[in-house]
N, C-alpha and C positions, 0 to 999 in steps of 0.2 A: 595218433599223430600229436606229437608234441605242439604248443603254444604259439614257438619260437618258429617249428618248420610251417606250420600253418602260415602264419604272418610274412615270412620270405616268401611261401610258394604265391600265395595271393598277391603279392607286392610284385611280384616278377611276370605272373599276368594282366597286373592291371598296368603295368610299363609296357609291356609287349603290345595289350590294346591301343594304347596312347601313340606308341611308335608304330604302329598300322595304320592309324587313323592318318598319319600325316601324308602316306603314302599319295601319291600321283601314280596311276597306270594308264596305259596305251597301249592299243593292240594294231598291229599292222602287218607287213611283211617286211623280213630279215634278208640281208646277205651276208657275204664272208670278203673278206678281201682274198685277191688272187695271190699267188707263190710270188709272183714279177716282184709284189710291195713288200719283201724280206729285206730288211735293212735300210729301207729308207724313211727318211724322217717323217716324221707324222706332225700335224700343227702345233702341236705341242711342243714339238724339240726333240722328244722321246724315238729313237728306233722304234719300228716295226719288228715287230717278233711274234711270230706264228705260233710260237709255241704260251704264248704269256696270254691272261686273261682280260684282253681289253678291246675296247670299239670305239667304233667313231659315231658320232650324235650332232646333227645341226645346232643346238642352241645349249645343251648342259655344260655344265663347267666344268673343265677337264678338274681329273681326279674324282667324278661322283660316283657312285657305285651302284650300276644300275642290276637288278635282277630280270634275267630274262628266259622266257618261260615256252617252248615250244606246242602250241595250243596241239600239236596232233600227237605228241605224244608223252607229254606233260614232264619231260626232261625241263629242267631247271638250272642254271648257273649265274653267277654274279661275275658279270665284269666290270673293267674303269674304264672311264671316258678319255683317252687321251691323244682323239683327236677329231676332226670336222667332217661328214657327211652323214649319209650317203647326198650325192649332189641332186639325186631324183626324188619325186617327190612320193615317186613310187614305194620306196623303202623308208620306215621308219629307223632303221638302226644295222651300221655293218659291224660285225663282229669278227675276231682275230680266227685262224681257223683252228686252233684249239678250242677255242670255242663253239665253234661251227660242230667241231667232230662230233663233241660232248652232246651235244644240242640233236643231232641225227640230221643237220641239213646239207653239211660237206657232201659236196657230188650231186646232192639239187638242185645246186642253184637258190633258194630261197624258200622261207615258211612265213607260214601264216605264227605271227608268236604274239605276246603280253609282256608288255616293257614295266618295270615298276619302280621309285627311286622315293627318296627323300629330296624336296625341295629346299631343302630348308641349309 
């Protein structure tokens, strides 16, 4: 191994440790939002669209990109925040049902998942 490729690959893990370390996770239970919220505005401004990769979060800033990670069967996807709940305190995070499908909880109802984001 070259000098050069040693020094990228080492520099590109010790970035990826640095960019974990900042990580904030939470674990809770997920929903999906229902069909009914197709095309309607979200608190953001933004339509609802079932097919696009985003959810709603009580307190993150629309636009953050949260990874979220289905604890039962360790399916994983990254959505964006762009918009407000879930309003119960039961759920940590609703997610668009593209998302949902992805995930395996579409037609459950809800999972046990690991929310994970940059704060920063």
């Amino acid at each position: 191994m070259s000098m050069f490729l040693f020094l990228k690959v080492h520099a590109q893990k010790e970035r990826t440790e640095k960019d974990e370390s900042k990580l904030r996770t939470k674990s809770g239970l997920a929903t999906y939002y229902h069909k009914r919220f197709e095309g309607r505005k979200t608190t953001s401004g933004q339509k609802y669209r079932g097919d696009k990769l985003t959810a709603a979060h009580r307190t993150l800033p629309f636009g953050t990109i949260v990874t979220v990670t289905n604890l039962s069967n360790g399916k994983t996807i990254n959505v964006e925040v762009n918009d407000r709940g879930p309003y119960t305190k039961r759920y940590i995070i609703d997610v668009s049902e593209s998302a949902a499908k992805y995930l395996g909880i579409y037609g459950k109802g809800h999972s046990k998942v690991e929310i994970s984001y940059d704060p920063s």
